[in-house]
N, C-alpha and C positions, 0 to 999 in steps of 0.2 A: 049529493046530499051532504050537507053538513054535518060534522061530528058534535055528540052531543057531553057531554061529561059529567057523569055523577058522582056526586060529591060523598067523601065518603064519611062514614057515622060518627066516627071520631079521628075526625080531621084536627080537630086541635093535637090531637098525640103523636108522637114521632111515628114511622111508618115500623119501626120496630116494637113499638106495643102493640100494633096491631097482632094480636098471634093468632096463629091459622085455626080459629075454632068454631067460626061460623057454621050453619048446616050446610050454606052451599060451596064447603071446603073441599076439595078435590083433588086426589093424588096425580100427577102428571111424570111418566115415565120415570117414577121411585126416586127423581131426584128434584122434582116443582111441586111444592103445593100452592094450587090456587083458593084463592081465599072471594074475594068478590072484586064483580064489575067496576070499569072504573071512567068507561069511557066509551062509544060505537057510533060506528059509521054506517054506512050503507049496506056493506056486507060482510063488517069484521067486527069484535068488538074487544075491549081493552080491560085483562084483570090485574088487578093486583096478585104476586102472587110471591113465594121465596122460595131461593135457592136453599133445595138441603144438602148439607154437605156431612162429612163425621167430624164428629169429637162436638156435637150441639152447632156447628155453622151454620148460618141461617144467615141468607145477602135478600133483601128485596129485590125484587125483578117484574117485569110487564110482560106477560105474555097477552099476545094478540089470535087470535083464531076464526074462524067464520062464524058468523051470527049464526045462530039456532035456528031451527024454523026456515032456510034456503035451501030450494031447491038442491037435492044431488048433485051439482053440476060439475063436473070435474075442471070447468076453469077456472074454480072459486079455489083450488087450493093450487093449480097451477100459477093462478096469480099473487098467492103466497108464498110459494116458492120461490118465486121469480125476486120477490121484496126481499125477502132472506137472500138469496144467493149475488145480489146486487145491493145490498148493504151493508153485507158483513163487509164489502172491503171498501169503503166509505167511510173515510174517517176524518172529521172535520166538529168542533165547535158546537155546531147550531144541529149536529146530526145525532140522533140517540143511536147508540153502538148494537148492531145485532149481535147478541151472544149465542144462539141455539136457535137447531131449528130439529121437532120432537116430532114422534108422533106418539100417542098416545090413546087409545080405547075409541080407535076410526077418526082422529080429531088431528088435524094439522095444527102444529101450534111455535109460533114463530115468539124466541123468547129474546125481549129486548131489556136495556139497564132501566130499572125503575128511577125516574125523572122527577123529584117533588117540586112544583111550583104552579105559575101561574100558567092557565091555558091561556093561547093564543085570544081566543075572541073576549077572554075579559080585558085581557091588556088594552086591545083594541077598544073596546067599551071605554075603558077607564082615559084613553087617549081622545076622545071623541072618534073616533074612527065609523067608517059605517060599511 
C-alpha cells in the first residue's frame, strides 16, 4: 500500500508555531507530545509530535506507531521494533535518523527527526514521473 500524507492545517507556519494544543494532543512517555497525523501507511502511521525537554525545550519530532483499528497482532510491533533497532545505526543523507523508541499507554512508538519538505510522490509528480 502506498503511503498517504496529510497535509497539515497550517502548513504555511514554521513546524514550531504549530503548539501542541489540538484535542487530539497526546502525552507520550512525559517526554513526546503528539499533536496530529501527518502521514500512514498500511499498518503504521506518522504524527507530528515534540520533544519536551526542561527549561521550555521543545525539538519537533515524528513519531510512527501502528495504525488504530489492527488487529492485536504481535508482529505489527515486532516489525517496529525490528525498523527502530536497524536504524538507529543507519546513518546516511537520504536516511531520517531513529531517535527513540517508547512505549507508552500499550502503544509502540518509534520516534524519528521531524523532516519538513516535499514527499516523495509529489516530487515525482512534479517530475512526470509515474
Amino acid at each position: 500500500m502506498v503511503a498517504r500524507v496529510i497535509p497539515l492545517a497550517r502548513r504555511s507556519k514554521a513546524v514550531d508555531d504549530l503548539a501542541p494544543s489540538s484535542p487530539h494532543e497526546a502525552r507520550a512517555d512525559r517526554r513526546y507530545t503528539i499533536c496530529c497525523e501527518v502521514a500512514y501507511g498500511g499498518t503504521a502511521a506518522v504524527h507530528l509530535g515534540f520533544f519536551e525537554g526542561r527549561e521550555g525545550f521543545r525539538h519537533p519530532v515524528a513519531v510512527k506507531r501502528v495504525r488504530a483499528g489492527l488487529p492485536e497482532a504481535p508482529e505489527y510491533r515486532i516489525g517496529l521494533r525490528r525498523e527502530a533497532l536497524l536504524g538507529c545505526h543507519v546513518r546516511h543523507p537520504n536516511v531520517v535518523p531513529v531517535l527513540d523508541l517508547v512505549e507508552a499507554d500499550g502503544d509502540l512508538l518509534l520516534v524519528m527527526e521531524y523532516v519538513v519538505g516535499e514527499t516523495l510522490a509529489r516530487l515525482q509528480n512534479s517530475a512526470g514521473c509515474i
